[in-house]
C-alpha positions in Angstrom: 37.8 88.8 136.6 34.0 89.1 136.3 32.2 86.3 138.6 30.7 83.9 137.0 26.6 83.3 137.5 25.3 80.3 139.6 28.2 80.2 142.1 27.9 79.1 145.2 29.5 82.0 146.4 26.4 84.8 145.5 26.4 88.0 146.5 24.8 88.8 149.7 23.8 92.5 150.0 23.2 92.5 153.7 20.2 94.6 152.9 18.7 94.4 156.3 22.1 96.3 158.5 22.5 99.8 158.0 25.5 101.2 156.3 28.5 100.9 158.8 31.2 104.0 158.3 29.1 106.9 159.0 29.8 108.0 162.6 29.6 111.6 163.0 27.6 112.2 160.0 24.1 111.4 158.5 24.4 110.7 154.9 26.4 107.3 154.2 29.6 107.6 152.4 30.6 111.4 153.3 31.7 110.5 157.0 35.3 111.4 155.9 34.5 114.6 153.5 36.1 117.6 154.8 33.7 120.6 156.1 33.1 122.0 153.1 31.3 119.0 151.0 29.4 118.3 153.7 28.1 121.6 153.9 26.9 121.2 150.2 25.5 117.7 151.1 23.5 119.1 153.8 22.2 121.8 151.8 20.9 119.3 149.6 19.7 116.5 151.8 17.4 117.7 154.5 19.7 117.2 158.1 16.5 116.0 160.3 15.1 113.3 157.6 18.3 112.8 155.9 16.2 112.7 152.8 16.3 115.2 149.3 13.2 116.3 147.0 15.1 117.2 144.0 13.4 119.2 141.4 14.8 118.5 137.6 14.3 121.0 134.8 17.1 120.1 132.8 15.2 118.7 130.1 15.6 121.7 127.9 19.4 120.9 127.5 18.4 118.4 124.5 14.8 118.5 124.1 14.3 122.3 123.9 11.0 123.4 125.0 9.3 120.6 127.0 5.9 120.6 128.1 5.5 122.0 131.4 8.6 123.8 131.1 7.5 126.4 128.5 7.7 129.3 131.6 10.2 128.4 134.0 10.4 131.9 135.4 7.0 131.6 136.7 6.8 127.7 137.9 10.0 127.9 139.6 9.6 130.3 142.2 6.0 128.6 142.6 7.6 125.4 143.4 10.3 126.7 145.3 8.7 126.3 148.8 8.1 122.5 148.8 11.6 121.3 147.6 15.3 121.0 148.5 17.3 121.1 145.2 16.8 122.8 142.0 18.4 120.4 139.5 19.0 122.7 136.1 21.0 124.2 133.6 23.4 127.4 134.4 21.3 128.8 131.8 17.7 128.4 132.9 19.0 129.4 136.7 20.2 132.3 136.3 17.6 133.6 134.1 14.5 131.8 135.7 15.3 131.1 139.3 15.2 134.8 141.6 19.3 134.9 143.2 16.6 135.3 146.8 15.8 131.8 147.0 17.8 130.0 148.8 17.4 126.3 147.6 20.3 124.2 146.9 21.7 123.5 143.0 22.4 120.5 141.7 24.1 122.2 138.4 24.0 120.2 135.0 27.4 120.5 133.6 27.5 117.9 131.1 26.0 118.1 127.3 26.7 118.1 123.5 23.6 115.7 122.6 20.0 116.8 121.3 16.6 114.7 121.1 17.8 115.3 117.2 20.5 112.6 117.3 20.0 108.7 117.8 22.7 108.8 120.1 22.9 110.9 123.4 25.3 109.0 125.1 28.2 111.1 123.5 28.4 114.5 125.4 31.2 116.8 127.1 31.8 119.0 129.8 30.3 122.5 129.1 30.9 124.1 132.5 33.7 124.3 134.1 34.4 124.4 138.0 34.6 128.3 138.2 31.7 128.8 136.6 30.1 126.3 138.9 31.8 128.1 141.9 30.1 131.5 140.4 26.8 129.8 140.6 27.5 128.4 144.3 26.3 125.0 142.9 25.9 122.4 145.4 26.7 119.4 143.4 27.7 119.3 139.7 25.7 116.8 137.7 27.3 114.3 135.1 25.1 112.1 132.5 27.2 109.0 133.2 26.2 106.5 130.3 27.5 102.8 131.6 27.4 100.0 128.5 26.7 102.3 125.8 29.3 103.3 123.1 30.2 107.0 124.9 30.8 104.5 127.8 34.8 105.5 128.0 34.2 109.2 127.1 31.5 109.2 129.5 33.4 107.8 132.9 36.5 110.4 131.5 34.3 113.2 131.8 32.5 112.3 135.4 36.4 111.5 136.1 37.4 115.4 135.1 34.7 116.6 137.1 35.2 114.9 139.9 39.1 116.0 140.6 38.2 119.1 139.7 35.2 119.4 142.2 37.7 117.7 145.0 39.5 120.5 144.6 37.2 123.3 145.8 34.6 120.9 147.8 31.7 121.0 145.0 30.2 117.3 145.5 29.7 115.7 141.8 26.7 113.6 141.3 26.5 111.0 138.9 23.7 110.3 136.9 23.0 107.0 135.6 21.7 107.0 132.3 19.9 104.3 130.7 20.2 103.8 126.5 17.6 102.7 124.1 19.9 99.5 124.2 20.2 99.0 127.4 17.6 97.2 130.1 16.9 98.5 133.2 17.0 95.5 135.0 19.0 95.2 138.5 21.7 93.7 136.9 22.5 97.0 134.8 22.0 99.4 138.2 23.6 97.6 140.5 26.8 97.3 137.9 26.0 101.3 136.6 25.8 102.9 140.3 28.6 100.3 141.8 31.0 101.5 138.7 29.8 105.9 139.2 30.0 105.7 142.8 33.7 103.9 142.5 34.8 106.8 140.7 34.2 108.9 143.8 30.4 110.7 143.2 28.9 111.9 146.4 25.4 110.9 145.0 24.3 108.8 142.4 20.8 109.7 140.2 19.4 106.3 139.3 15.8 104.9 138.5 13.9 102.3 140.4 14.1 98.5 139.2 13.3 95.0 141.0 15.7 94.4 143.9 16.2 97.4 144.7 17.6 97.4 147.6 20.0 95.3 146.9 21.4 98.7 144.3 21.1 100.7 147.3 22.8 98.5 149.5 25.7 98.1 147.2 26.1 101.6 146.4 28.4 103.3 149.0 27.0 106.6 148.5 23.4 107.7 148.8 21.0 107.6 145.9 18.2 109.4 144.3 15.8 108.2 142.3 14.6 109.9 139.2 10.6 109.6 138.8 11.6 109.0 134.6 8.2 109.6 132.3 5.1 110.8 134.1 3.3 108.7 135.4 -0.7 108.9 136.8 0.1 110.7 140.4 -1.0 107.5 142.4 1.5 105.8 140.3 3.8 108.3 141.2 3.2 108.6 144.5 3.5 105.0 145.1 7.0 104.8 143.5 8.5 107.2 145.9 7.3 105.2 148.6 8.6 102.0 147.5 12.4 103.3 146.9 12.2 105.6 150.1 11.4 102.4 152.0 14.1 99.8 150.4 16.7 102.8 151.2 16.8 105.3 148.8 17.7 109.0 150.1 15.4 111.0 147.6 13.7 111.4 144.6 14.0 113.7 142.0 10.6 114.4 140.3 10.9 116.3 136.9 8.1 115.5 134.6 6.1 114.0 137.7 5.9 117.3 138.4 5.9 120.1 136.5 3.4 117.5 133.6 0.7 117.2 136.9 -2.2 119.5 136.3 -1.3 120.3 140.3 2.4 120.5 139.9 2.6 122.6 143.5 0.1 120.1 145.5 2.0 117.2 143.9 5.5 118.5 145.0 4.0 118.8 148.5 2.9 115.3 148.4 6.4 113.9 147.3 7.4 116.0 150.2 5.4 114.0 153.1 6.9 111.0 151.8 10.0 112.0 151.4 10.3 113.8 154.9 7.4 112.8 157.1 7.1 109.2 155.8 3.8 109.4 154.9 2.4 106.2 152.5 2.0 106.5 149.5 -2.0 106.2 150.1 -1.6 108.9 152.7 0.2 111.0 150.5 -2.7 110.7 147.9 -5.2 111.8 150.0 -2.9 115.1 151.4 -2.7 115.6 147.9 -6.5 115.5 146.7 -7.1 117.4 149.9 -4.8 120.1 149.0 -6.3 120.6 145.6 -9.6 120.8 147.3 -8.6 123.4 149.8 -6.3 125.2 146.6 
């Protein structure tokens, strides 16, 4: 039975303790993994600050050629250096990112949908776990759509892909995508990552929204936030700060990135935030700096 709004009996997120059940570990919610998720985990998520800069370039998948992404063979080796996870499509990794570099994969295996249909909420699974064991993913990403009409079809395919990823230790992360008819309130993401990470995701992608902490707090597993449209880079900057602080374990900067004019000095900057806990001021200035000195 859904609770009913105005009860006496509210939630309380119990924002300001830390989450209990992770003895012997440092990400929340992958204390009882066995050895081989939480190797992937900590190829993803940085050991010392616990923290991920993921890099999305999956856009391609149903937009086609994006802007900024027009030459991944030459921007993703450039970026290589400055973050943690490559978040793409089998396709555009094996042709654009060298087999030398030795950053962690979250792997797209969901699709079906193109920026030529109204609806994108109705994909399928496309790659399947050996494939995904070929490519030594890390993670296996799912476009998880939560109140949209692919809803069931949605949570049946991040359902297949997580049994089969249980099977062979390949963490799944869900990633929570928002509709055209659906608002991103806190309402919607603390209901969207609650529901993914109850499924059994080892991450949930999700986007910032007020009370946010409160969605991290409830989410048993940890999240990263997706940067969404580009923004202006102090904008941008100040984002990741914000989430980083009210708990958040990462960000994953696509078009914050590669649609910067300095796409490497920006990743950088994410990267002092996201690992050194810089401000996001400080972070600015690192960044106009390193165009200076560039």
């Amino acid at each position: 039975m859904a609770d009913l709004d105005g009860q006496k009996v509210s939630k309380d997120y119990h924002t300001e303790v830390p989450f209990s059940n992770q003895n012997g570990f440092f990400l929340r919610g992958c204390n009882s993994l066995d050895w081989g998720m939480k190797k992937h985990m900590s190829n993803i998520f940085n050991p010392k600050s616990g923290n991920t800069v993921m890099f999305a370039f999956d856009h391609g998948y149903f937009m086609g050629s994006t802007a900024g992404l027009e030459r991944l063979d030459l921007l993703l080796p450039k970026l290589a250096p400055y973050v943690d996870c490559f978040m793409g499509t089998r396709g555009a990794i094996r042709t654009c990112v060298p087999p030398e570099v030795t950053k962690s994969v979250a792997l797209r295996v969901t699709s079906g949908s193109s920026m030529l249909q109204e609806d994108l909420s109705h994909e399928v699974v496309a790659v399947n776990i050996e494939d995904a064991i070929r490519m030594n993913a890390d993670c296996m990403a799912v476009q998880t759509f939560i109140g949209a009409d692919g809803q069931l079809s949605s949570l049946e395919n991040l359902n297949q892909v997580i049994n089969a990823g249980m099977r062979y230790s390949i963490p799944t992360m869900g990633v929570c995508a928002v509709g055209k008819d659906m608002a991103r309130t806190d309402r919607f993401f603390k209901l969207a990552t609650r529901i993914i990470a109850e499924m059994g995701v080892q991450v949930v992608k999700t986007y910032d929204c007020e009370n946010f902490e409160e969605v991290v707090a409830a989410c048993p597993v940890p999240i990263v936030v997706a940067g969404g449209k580009k923004l202006p880079e102090d904008e941008a900057l100040k984002m990741a700060y914000g989430v980083m602080q009210k708990g958040a374990h990462g960000v994953d900067m696509g078009r914050n990135i590669f649609q910067s004019q300095h796409p490497i000095e920006m990743a950088m900057a994410v990267g002092k935030i996201v690992h050194e806990g810089f401000t996001d001021k400080e972070a600015l200035e690192f960044f106009k700096d390193a165009i200076h000195q560039g």
